[in-house]
N, C-alpha and C positions, 0 to 999 in steps of 0.2 A: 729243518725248522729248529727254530732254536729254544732249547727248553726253557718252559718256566721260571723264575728265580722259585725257589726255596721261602714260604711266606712262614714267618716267626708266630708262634702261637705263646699268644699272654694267657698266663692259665689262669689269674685273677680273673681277666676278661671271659676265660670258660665257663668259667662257676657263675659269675655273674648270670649268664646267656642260660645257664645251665636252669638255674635258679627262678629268671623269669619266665621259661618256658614252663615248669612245675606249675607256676601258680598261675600264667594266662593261658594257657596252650601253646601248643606251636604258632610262629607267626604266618599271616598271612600273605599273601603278594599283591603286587599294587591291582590287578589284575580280578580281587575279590574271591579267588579260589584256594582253597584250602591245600596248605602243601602236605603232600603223604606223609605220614609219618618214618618212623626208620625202624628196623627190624628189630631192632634192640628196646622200640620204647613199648611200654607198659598198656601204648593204646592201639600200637601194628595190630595186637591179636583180634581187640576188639571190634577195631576198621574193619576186618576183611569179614568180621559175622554183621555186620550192621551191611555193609555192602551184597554178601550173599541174600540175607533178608526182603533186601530193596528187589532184586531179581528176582524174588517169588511172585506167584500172582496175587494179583490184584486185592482179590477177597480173602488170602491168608493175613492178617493181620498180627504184628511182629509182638510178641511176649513179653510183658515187663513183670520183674520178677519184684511184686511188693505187696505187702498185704493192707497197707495202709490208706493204696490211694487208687481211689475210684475208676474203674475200666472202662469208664464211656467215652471219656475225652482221646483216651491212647484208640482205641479202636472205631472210633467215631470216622478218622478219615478212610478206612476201610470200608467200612458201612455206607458211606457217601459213594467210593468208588463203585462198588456192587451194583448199586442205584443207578449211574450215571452208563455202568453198562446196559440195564433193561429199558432205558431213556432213547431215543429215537436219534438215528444221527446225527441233526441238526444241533444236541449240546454235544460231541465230542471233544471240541473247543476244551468247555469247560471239568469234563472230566480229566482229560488229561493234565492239564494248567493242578487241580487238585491232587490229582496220584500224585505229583513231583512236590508238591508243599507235603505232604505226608511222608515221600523218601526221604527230604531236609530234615524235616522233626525226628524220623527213626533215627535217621544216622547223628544226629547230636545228641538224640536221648543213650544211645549206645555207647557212645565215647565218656560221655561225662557217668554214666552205670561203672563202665571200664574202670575209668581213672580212679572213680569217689564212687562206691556203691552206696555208701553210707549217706552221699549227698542226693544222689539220684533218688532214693526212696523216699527225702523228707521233701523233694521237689518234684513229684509229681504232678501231674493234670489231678486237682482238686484241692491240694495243699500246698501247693505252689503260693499262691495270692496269699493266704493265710500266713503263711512263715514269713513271706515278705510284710507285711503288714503286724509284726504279735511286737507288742510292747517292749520283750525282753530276749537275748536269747535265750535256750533253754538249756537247764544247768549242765549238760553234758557236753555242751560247745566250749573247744579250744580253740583258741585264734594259733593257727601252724604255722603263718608267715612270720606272726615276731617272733612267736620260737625260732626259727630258723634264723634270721635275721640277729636277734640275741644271739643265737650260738654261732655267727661268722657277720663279726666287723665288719671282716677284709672285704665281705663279698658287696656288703653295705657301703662302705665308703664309696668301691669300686662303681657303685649301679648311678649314686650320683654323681661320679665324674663323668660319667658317661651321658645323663640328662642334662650335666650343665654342659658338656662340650657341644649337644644337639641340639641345645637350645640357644645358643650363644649365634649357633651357625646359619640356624633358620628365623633369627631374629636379629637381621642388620639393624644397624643403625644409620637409619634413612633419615634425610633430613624432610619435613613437612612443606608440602607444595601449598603457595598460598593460593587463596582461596578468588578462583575469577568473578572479579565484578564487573559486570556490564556497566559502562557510563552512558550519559546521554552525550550528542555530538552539539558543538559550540550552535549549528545553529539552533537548535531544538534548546539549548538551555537559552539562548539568546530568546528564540521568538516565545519560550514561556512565560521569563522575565519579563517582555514590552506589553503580553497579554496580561501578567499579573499588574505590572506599573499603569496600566491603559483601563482597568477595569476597577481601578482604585482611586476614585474620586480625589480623594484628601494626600495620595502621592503623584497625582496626575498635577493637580491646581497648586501642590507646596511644591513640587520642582520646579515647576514656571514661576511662581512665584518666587524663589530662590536664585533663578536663571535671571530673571531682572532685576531684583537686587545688585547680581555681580554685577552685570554690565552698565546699571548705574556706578557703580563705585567705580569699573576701569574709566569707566568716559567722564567725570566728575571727578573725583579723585587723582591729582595729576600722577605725585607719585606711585601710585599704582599701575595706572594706566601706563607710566615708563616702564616700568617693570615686568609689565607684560611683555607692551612692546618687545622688549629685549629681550625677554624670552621665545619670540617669535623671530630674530634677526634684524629686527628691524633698526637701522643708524640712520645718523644725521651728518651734515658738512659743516661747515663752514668756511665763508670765504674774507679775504685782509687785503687791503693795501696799506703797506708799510711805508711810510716817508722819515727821509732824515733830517730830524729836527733845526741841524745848522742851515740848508739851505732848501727843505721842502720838494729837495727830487727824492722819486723813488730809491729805495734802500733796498740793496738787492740780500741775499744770502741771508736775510732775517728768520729765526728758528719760529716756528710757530708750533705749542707744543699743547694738545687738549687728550684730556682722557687716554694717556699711553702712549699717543699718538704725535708723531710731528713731520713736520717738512719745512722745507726753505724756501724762502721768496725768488721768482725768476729776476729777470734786468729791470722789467719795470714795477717791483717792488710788489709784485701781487702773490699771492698763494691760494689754493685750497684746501681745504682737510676734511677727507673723509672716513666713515666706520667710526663716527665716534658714536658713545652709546647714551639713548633717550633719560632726559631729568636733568641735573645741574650739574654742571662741571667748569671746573675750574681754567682757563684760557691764559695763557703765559706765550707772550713775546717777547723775544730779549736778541741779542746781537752786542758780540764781542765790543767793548768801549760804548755802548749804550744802555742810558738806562732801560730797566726791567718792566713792561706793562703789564698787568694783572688785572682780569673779569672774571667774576660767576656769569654766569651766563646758563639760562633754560633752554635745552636745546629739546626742539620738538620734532615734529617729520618733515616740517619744512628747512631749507638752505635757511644757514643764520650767517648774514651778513651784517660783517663788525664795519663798514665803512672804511674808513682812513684811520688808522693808526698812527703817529707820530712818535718815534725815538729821541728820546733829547743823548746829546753828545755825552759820552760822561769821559771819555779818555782824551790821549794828544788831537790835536785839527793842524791840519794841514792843508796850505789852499795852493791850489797851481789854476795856471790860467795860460789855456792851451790857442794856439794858432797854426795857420797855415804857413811850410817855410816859404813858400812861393806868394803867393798874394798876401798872406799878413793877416790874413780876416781871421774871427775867431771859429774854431771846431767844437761845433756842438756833437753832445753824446761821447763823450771820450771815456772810457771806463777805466777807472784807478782798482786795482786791487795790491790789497797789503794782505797774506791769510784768508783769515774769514772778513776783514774789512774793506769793503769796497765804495764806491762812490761813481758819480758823474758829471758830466760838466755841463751848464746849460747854456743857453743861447749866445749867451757873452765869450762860450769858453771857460769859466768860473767852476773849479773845483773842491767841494771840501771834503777830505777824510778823516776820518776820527779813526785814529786806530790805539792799542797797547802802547804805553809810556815805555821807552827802553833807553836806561840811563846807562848802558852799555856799549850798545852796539847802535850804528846808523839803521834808519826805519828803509827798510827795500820796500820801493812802488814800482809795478808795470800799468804803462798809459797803451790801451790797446782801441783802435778805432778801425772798422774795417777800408781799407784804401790807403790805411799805411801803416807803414813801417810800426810794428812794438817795441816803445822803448820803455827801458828798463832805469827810473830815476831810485836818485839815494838821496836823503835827508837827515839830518841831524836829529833827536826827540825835541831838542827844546827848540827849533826852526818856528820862528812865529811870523815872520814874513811870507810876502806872497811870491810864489817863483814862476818865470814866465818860462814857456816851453814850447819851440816848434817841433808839427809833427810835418814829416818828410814820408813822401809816395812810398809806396809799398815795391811799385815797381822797381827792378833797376833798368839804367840806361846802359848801352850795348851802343860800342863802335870801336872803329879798327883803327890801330896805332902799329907804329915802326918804332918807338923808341928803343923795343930789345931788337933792335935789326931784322925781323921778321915780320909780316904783318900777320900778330895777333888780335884777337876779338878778346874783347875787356868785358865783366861788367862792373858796375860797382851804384851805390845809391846817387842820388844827383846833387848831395851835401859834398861830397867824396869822399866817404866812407865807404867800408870793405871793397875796396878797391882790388880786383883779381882777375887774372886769366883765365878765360871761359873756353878756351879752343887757341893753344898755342900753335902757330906758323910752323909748316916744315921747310920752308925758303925757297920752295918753287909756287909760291904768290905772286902774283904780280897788283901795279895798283888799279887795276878793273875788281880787285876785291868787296863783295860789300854783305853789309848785314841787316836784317829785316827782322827786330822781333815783332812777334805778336801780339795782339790785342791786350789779352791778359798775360805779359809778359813771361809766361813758363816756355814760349820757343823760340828760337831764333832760328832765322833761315839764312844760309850762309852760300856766297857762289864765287867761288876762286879755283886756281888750279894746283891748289895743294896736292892731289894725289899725284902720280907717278903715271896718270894716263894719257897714252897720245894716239893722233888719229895718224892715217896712212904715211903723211909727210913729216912726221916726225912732232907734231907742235903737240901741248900740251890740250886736253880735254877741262871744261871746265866742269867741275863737280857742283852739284847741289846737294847740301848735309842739311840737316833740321839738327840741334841740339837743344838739349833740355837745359834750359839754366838751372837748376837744383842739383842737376848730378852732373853734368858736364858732358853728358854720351850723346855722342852723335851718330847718327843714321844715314846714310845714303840714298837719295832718290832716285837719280841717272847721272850721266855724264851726255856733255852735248858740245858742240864749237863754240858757242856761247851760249851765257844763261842770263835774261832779263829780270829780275825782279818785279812783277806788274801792286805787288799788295796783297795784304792779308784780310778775309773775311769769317771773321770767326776762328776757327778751326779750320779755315780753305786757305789755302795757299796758292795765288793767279802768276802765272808766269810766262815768258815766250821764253822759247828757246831753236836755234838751230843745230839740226842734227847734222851730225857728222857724217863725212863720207858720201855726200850726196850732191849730184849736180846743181850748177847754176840756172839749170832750166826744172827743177824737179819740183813740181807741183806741193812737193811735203815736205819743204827744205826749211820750211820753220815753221814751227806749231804753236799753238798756246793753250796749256794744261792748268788744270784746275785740280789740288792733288786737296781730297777732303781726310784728314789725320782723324778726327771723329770717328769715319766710319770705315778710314783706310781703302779709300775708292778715288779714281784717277778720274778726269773727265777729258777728252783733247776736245777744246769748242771751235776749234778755224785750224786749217792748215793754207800755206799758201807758197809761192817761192820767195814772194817778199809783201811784208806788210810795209802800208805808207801812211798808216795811221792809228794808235791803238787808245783807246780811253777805257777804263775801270771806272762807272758812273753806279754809284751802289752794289747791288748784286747782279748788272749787268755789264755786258763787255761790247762793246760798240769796234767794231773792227774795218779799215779797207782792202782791200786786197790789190795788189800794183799791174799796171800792165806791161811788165816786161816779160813776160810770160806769155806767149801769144796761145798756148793753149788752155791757160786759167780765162776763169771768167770773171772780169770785174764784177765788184760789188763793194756797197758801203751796205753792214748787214750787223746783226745785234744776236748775243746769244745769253743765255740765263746762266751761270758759274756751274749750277748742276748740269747744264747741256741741254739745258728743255728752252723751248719758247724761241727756236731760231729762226731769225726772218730778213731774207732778203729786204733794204731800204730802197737801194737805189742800185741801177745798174749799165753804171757806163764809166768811163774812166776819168781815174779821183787824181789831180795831180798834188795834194795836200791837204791833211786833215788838222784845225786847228780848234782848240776847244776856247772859246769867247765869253761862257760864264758857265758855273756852275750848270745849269738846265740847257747851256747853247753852246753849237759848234758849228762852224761852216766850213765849208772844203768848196777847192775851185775846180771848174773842168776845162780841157784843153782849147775851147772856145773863150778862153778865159774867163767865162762868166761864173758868179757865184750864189753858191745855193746855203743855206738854213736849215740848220735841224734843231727841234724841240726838244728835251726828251723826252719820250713817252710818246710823242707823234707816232704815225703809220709812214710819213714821207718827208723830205725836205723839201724847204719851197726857196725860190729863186729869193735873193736878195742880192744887199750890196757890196761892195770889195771892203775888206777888213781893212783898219786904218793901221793896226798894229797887229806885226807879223808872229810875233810871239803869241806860244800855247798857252794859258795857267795850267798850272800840274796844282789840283785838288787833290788833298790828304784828309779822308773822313775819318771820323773820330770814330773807337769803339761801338758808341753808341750808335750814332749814325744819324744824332740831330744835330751834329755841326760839321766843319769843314773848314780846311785852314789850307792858305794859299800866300804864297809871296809875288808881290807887287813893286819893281824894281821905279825907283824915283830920281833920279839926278845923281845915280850911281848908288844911290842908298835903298835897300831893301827893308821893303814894310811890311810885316806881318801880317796878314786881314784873316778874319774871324768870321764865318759867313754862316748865317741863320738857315738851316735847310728850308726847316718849313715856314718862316718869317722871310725869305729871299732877303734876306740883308746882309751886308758887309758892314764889321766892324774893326777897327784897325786897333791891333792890341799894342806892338811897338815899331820902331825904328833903329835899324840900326847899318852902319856900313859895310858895304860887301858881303849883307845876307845873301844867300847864293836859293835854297828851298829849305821847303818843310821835310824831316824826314822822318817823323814818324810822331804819332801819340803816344804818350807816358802813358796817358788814361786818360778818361773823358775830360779834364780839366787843363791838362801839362803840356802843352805842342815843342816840341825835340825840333832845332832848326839848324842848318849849318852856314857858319861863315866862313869866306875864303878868299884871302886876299892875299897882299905881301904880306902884311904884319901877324898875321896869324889864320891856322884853318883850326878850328874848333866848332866844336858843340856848343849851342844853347836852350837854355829851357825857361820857358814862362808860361803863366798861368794864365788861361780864358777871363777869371775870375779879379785879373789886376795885379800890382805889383810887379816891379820890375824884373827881366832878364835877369838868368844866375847863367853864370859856364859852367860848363859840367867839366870837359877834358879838350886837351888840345888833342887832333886825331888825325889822320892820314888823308889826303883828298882823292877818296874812291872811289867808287863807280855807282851816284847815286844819280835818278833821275834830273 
């Protein structure tokens, strides 16, 4: 175990200790018992006779040596003990409890005799109270502690560094905890408040009274009542139609600007404007080269409609006066834009734009009208003439030519501008080549034997591609011994074709598909070994099937292009099927007799022998409320125009060695080919009037 350190003794600190024990006694322990004293001090001897004392009995009572002070009080609890023995045992309780207050008293009357005799005698039981109590002390009293104290500083200093380092230690410096207030909770001051406001006549009847005041002055008071509003979110609109002052049509791209707020007028000159905020605000319409309109205007909860606005011109006018390149007539709605200045053209074609003065540079206009072509005019600033300007299809035309030695597919616009190869030739074409675009001219369908495929015997496969006129790419659908082009429906693509590699007797040796690009789904509507009649009558396919096939079964039968709705017509053998008007066709049977079909009938009925043996091949329009056929006259080919739902033919032109129709530009434009000695080319004229244009001299293909 390991020794104690060695603890340093401060001999200030002794004397100090020494010092305090002299004048209060020895200390005591936390514990309340007095610690013994030590052999050496002046009160050991005295201790151990006040203690033998206590151990006498009961009735000896302990001597105090004084002549001063009265012996009834010193021997009183003696006397009381005595008593409490001749007492019955029921107080021994309280004798005992008294014996031991009477050892306490000997034994500190004995200690303080010890120490101070001289004290003990003038502090007796009887003069005790007395001495504490006398005026003055008595002339023989020294005070010992300042003597001592006077004769050692050191001991002095010493004692209160000692009280302030004890006092220092047992008196932190805590900071003050504030003091908890209970509040009351919101509702309880809440329902205080409605009981004191409710129980008070004259704050009950002056807040209502005060309450209607306000709501008179919001509802009465406009700006006020804005100002609320608006504090509550609440805005207002308004709506404009803007016209331009030169010719009274709507003025498009006009700024309409209220309270922060602005936006622009659509194509027919109109705007709204909302989140403006309630009371007067100031309304500014202006548009680059026109002048500036300016209103206050009260705007309330309701839409504030400004009517018609009017711009007057303030910059250059420029006037164009647009038409048709094909029939001549004027194009209404043409939209000019210069920047932010635009215009339109009205009924007549009649343009005017006001745009920035630029004594620099020529004024750039685009004339954009949906169905055709955007062109891009230029002008001079001081141009004060009128310029006349055809607008030209949007579509282009699409046909096969050999002048690069190969048969290429061209397209280019039907002015002959951008004139370009859409699908160059690889020189295994032959001239069964042909091309079929589509309605809205983004596809063309193309069927030749450009690829490098051949069937068993060596001949060449004909391909069907789709190509995009925009990018040029072309697709592959199949390859077949031949491919027919039947026409385009929409997005469907109708065609027959025989397959390759298959017998003269094979019931599936030529099909007719229905390929929808829309949705990328194939339809096959009829197979047969040979078809001996095929018409494309709207969205239906009217088909005969031949009898050289003794295990087919004739029929004259109709299918829907999706493949629904198919239905046997007729069924016995067709020796030719010939279409006689748009709604009629008749075909003969081997009796020679001849039969009638309606379209739209359930059956054909017997009639008469055709007088003319010839088919018309019907080409319907995009839309599909008209329909264009050629009508050969005294060698000359006439164009006729025929009303679906009006049943009428109308003859748009004449010309020699029209051969057919091959296609629509667009609902207006009929694409025809002529082909004689003197030339095979393309023509195009409009439903609408005005004469035949050539499009391109072209290759004589394989068109119906």
């Amino acid at each position: 175990m390991a020794d104690k350190p060695e603890q340093k003794t401060d001999v200030e600190q002794a004397k100090a200790e020494k010092h305090v024990e002299k004048i209060m006694g020895p200390a005591q322990s936390v514990d309340g018992e007095k610690p013994e004293p030590s052999s050496d001090s002046p009160l050991f001897a005295q201790e151990t006779e006040v203690t033998e004392t206590t151990e006498a009995p009961a009735d000896t009572a302990p001597e105090v040596p004084s002549d001063d002070t009265p012996k009834e009080e010193a021997v009183e609890p003696a006397e009381d003990a005595a008593e409490t023995e001749d007492s019955d045992s029921d107080s021994s309780v309280a004798a005992a409890a008294a014996a031991a207050n009477a050892e306490l008293e000997a034994q500190m009357a004995g200690s303080v005799t010890a120490e101070m005799p001289e004290v003990a005698e003038e502090n007796m039981p009887g003069t005790m109270n007395e001495d504490l109590d006398m005026a003055k002390p008595p002339e023989d009293f020294s005070n010992t502690v300042e003597a001592d104290v006077a004769e050692s500083p050191e001991t002095d200093q010493a004692v209160d560094d000692i009280l302030r380092t004890d006092a220092d230690a047992s008196l932190p410096d805590t900071k003050e905890e504030d003091a908890v207030v209970m509040k009351a909770s919101l509702w309880e001051r809440t329902k205080n408040g409605w009981a004191n406001w409710w129980s008070n006549p004259w704050k009950r009847y002056g807040t209502l009274a005060a309450l209607l005041v306000l709501l008179l002055v919001i509802f009465l008071v406009a700006p006020v009542r804005a100002m609320v509003l608006n504090a509550f979110g609440v805005r207002s609109s308004v709506t404009v139609s803007v016209l331009d002052g030169a010719n009274n049509l709507p003025l498009q791209n006009a700024v309409i600007e209220v309270d922060g707020v602005s936006t622009k007028t659509n194509a027919d000159g109109k705007a709204t404007l909302k989140g403006i905020h309630l009371g007067k605000q100031d309304v500014e319409v202006k548009k680059i080269a026109f002048t500036t309109y300016k209103k206050e205007v009260d705007f309330g909860m309701r839409i504030v409609d400004l009517g018609e606005v009017t711009l007057k011109p303030a910059g250059v006018q420029l006037t164009y006066v647009f038409s048709d390149y094909l029939s001549g007539k004027p194009v209404q709605d043409v939209e000019l834009q210069s920047g932010e200045s635009t215009a339109k053209s009205d009924k007549n074609g009649k343009a005017i734009i006001t745009v920035q003065p630029d004594d620099t540079n020529d004024i750039k206009i685009s004339a954009k009208k949906k169905g055709y072509r955007t062109d891009e005019l230029s002008a001079p600033a001081d141009l004060t003439a009128t310029t006349q300007h055809q607008l030209v299809s949007g579509n282009k035309a699409v046909f096969v030519s050999k002048e690069s030695g190969t048969y290429d597919i061209y397209k280019m616009y039907i002015d002959g501008t951008d004139r370009e190869v859409l699908l160059a030739g690889t020189g295994r074409e032959n001239q069964a080549t042909t091309a079929l675009p589509s309605p809205n001219g983004g596809k063309v369908a193309v069927a030749s034997t450009r690829d490098d495929k051949r069937n068993a015997d060596g001949y060449l496969l004909t391909a069907l591609n789709v190509v995009d006129t925009e990018t040029g790419e072309a697709t592959n659908i199949e390859y077949a011994e031949q491919i027919t082009l039947l026409g385009w429906r929409g997005e469907t693509l109708v065609y027959e074709q025989t397959v390759a590699g298959t017998s003269a007797a094979n019931p599936s040796r030529q099909k007719i598909i229905a390929y929808d690009f829309a949705d990328n789904k194939r339809f096959q509507l009829a197979n047969a070994n040979y078809f001996t009649g095929v018409q494309l009558v709207g969205d239906v396919l009217y088909y005969t099937v031949s009898s050289n096939d003794p295990n087919a079964k004739v029929t004259f039968a109709r299918v829907n292009i999706d493949g629904t709705n198919k239905k046997t017509l007729y069924t016995d053998t067709i020796w030719t099927l010939l279409r006689t008007a748009y709604d009629k066709m008749k075909f003969q049977a081997p009796d020679n007799s001849w039969y009638e079909y309606t379209i739209g009938s359930s059956s054909p009925t017997k009639s008469t022998p055709v007088s003319d043996w010839s088919s018309r091949y019907y080409v319907d329009a995009p839309t599909s409320k008209l329909s264009a056929w050629v009508d050969v006259r005294d060698n000359n080919g006439v164009l006729m125009r025929y009303d679906i739902a009006g049943n009428k033919d109308t003859e748009l032109t004449t010309q020699r060695d029209m051969q057919s129709v091959v296609y629509w530009l667009n609902d207006t434009d009929v694409v025809y080919r002529v082909a004689g000695s003197r030339e095979v080319a393309d023509y195009v004229v409009s439903v609408n009037g005005g004469a035949p244009k050539k499009i391109s001299d072209v290759t004589l293909s394989g068109i119906r």
